[in-house]
N, C-alpha and C positions, 0 to 999 in steps of 0.2 A: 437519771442517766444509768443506764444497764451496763453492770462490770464486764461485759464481751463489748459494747461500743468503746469503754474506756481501753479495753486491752486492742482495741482494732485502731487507736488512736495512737499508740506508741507503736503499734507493729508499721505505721504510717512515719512515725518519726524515725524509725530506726532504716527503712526502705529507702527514705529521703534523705537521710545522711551518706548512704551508699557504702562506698569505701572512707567515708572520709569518717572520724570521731563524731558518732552523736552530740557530744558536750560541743563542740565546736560549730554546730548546725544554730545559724541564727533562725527569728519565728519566717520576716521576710522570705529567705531563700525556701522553708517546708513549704510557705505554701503556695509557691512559686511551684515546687517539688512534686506537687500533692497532682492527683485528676482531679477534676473536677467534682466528678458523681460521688467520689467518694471525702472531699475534702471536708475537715472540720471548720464551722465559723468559729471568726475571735468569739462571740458569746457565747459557742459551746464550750470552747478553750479556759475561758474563765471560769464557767462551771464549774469544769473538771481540776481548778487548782490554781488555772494559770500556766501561761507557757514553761519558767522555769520548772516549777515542778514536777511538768510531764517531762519534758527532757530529762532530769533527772534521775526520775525513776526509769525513764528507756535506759539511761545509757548502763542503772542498774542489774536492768534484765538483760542485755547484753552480754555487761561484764560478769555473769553471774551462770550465762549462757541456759537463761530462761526461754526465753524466743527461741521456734525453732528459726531456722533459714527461711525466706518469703520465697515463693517460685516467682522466678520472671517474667512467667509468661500462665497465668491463670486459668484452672480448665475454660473448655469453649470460649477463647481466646486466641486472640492471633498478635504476631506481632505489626504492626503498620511502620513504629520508626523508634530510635534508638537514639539519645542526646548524652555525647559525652564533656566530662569536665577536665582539661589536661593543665595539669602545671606548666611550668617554664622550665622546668628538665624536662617535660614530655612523659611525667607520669600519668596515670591514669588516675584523678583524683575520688571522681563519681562517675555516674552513670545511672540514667533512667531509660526502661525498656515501656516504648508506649504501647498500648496492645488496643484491641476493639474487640467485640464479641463479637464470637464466631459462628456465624449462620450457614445453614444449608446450602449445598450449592443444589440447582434445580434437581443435577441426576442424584445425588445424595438423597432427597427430598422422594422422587420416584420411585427410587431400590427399596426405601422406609415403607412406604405406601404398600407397593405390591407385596413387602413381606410381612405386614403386621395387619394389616384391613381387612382379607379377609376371612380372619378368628372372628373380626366382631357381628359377618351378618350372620343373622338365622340361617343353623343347615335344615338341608330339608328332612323330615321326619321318616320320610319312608321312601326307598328306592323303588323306581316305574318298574310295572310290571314288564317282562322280556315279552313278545310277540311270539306264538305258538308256531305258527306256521314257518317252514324251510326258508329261508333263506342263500340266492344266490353269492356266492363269494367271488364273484371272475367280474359283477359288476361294481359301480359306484354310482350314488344318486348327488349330485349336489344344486340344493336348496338357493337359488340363487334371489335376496332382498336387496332389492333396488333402494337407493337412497330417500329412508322412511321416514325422514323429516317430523318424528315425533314430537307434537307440542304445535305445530304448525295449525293458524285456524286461517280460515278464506268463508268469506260469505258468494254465495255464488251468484247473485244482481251482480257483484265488483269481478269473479273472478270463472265464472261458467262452471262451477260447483261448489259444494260445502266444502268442508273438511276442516277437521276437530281430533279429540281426544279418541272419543265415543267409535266415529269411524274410522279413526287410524286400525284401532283395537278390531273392532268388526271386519274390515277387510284384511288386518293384515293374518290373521287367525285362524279365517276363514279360506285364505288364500294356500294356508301351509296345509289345513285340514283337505282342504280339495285336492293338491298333489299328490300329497301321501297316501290317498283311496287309490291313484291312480299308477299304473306302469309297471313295473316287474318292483317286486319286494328284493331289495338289497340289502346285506348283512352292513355293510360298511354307509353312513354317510357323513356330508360337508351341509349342516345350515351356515351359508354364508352372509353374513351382513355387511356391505361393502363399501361403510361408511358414511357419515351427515346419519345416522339410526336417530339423532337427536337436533330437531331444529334449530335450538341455540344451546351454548353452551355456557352461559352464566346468568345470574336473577338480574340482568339490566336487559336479558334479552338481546342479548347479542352475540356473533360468531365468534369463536378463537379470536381469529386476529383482525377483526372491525370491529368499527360503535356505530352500527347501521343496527338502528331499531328494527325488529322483525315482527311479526303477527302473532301472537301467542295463544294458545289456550288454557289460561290459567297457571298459576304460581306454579315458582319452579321445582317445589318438591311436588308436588300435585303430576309435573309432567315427568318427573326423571319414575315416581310411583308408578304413573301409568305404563312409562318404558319398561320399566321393570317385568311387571305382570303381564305386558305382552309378550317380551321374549320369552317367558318361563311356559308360556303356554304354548307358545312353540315350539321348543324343544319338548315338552311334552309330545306333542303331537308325533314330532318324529319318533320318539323313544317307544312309542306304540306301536311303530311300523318297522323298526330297523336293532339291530342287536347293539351298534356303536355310533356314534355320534359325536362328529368333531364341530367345536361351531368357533368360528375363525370370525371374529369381530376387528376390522379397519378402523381405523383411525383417520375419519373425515375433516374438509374444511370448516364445516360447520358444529363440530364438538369433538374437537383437539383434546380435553379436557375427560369429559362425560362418556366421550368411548373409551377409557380407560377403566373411566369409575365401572363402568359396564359392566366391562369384562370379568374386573375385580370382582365386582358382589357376583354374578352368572357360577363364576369356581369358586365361588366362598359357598352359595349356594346348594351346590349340588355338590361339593367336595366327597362324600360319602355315598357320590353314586358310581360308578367303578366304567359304566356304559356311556358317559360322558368325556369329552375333553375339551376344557375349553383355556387355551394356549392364552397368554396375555400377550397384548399390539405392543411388545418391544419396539417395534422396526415398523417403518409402513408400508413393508412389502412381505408377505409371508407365501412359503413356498409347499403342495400338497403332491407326495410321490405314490402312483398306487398301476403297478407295474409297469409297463412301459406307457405312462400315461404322467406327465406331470404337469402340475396347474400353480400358476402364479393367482394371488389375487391382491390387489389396492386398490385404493377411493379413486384414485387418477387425477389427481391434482397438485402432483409432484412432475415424478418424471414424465416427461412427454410418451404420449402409445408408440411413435416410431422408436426409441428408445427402449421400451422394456424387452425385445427381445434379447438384446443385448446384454441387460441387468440379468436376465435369466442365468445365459451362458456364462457372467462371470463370477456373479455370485453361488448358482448350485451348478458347478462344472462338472462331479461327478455323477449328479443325478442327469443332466443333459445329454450324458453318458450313454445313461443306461435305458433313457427311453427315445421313443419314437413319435409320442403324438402329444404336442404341449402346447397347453392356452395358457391366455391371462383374462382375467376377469372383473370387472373395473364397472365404475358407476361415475359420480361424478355431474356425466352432462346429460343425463333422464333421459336419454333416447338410444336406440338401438343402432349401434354400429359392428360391423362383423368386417376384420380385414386381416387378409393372411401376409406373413410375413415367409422370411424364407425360413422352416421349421418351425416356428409358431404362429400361432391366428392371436389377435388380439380383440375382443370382444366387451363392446358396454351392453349395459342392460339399465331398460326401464324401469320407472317407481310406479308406486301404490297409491304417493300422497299427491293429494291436490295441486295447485300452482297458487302461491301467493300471490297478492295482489301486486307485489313486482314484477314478479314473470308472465304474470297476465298480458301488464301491460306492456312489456315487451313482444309478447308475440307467442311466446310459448307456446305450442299446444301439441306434444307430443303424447303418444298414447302412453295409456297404463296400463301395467301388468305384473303378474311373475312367472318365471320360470325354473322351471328343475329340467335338469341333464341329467342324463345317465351315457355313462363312459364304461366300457368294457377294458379290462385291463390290458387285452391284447390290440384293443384295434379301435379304441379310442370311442371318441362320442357315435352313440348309436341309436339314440332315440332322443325326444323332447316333451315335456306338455307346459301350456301355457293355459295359466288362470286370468284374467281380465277383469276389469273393474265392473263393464257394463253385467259380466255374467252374476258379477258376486252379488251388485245391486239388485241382481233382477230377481235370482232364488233368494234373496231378504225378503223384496219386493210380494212375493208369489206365497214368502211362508204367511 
């Protein structure tokens, strides 16, 4: 028996006498008195001497004013409930303060996360080279990825094509390299990924908030690795063609979780590249001002689309202010919808990834593709190109 258990056995008797006389503390009422987690048994009791003689020596540490004072309330501790012992004048005889450990609350847990994770991934070694050539400043190009349902596999007898790890990587890669060859070179851009970037979001293979088994390709560090290495070469690609690079990751239905982690490693990442920013999904609405031109974007599986114009004007009022020509950009429902509102257009856009064999057999079959915008600051969106699946397959195909 270790002299700090025996001294944590009187600071026990003395805690449990309270206000009242140690010497006067029967064995009954201690451990009546006592928690549980922390209570001695009669056999260790005996051990130690025997009940009178440990009260004894408490009540000489005590009187002697050995013990410090006990706190009532223990780090990472809370109190839950508080049992008092009152005489018959209505004095205060004892009193025990119950407590329980004290655990994270989720946003406590979150602030931890975003401010200590990412020290731990690997920075990158060496910042991309800048692009030689001028760059206009009056434009904006934004990269818009449809909901890339990384980790997602479909055999195509079940579902009218593959899709895997291998070709998530291959088209979505190929899709950023095709745009960025393409359209006026712009100093400023937006790679937007506009949530569900990950097919499930835990190793049971399932969404945020379902236990709906999904299709997988392979174990989940296997697929969050492959996520990884696909965005990183995407923003690659952009950082070749453009002088800044903001890349705005949402926070999907289907990786609530894993779009955070995302984001996290993405600016732990590149932390030490200066032509980078990548903003963490506080909120799942984030707002992009670049002259009189401003651009909402989410996953679209919160607010209703008639609704977000609304959200605009009242959450960025004095950027609403100041411009003229303002979208939202949303994903969600994998097909193309364009509808204007009074002051804002509201727009989804199509995916890259195949249809699982759920939405197969629902009916699904909306096209695939990506697209990049280009918005002039004065007068809003002025051009487009669309990359497409069949094209990507087919220059694979042909190499």
């Amino acid at each position: 028996m270790t002299a700090d258990r025996r001294r944590r056995v009187l600071e026990l008797i003395v805690g449990a006498a309270g206000a009242g006389r140690v010497r006067d503390l029967g064995r009954a009422s201690f451990f009546v008195r006592c928690e549980a987690a922390d209570r001695p048994s009669a056999h260790e009791i005996a051990k130690l001497g025997g009940w009178a003689t440990l009260r004894g020596e408490a009540a000489e540490l005590v009187d002697g004013e050995v013990l410090p004072p006990l706190e009532p309330v223990p780090p990472r501790h809370r109190v839950k409930g508080v049992s008092s012992l009152i005489d018959a004048d209505g004095n205060l005889r004892a009193q025990w303060v119950k407590t329980a450990a004290q655990h994270e609350t989720p946003e406590e847990l979150l602030a931890r996360l975003l401010r200590d994770l990412p020290a731990t991934v690997p920075v990158r070694e060496a910042a991309a080279p800048a692009p030689s050539a001028g760059a206009r400043d009056d434009l904006l190009a934004v990269y818009v990825l449809g909901d890339a349902h990384v980790g997602l596999l479909a055999w195509s007898p079940e579902t009218g094509a593959d899709f895997d790890l291998s070709i998530a990587e291959s088209l979505m890669v190929g899709a950023v390299e095709d745009l960025v060859a393409r359209g006026p070179r712009t100093r400023r851009a937006i790679l937007l990924n506009v949530g569900d970037y990950f097919h499930a979001d835990n190793a049971h293979g399932h969404t945020t908030n379902s236990a709906h088994s999904l299709d997988l390709d392979g174990r989940t560090l296997k697929v969050l690795a492959a996520g990884m290495r696909i965005f990183v070469a995407m923003i690659d690609a952009t950082l070749r063609h453009h002088d800044h690079v903001t890349v705005d990751c949402r926070i999907g239905n289907h990786d609530g979780h894993t779009s955070l982690m995302l984001a996290i490693a993405l600016a732990a990442h590149y932390r030490n590249e200066p032509r980078i920013d990548v903003p963490l999904p506080a909120s799942h609405r984030a707002y992009h001002e670049f002259g009189r031109v401003l651009i909402g974007t989410t996953h679209g599986d919160r607010a209703k689309p008639e609704k977000l114009p609304e959200l605009m004007a009242a959450e960025r009022p004095e950027a609403w202010g100041r411009t003229r020509h303002r979208y939202w950009y949303c994903g969600h429902i994998h097909h193309s919808t364009v509808r204007e509102h009074i002051g804002v257009t509201v727009e989804s856009f199509r995916t890259l990834a195949g249809r699982d064999s759920w939405h197969a057999a629902q009916g699904y079959l909306s096209g695939r593709d990506m697209r990049r915008i280009v918005l002039h600051a004065d007068h809003g969106e002025v051009s487009r190109e669309t990359v497409n699946v069949s094209a990507l397959l087919g220059r694979e195909s042909a190499a």
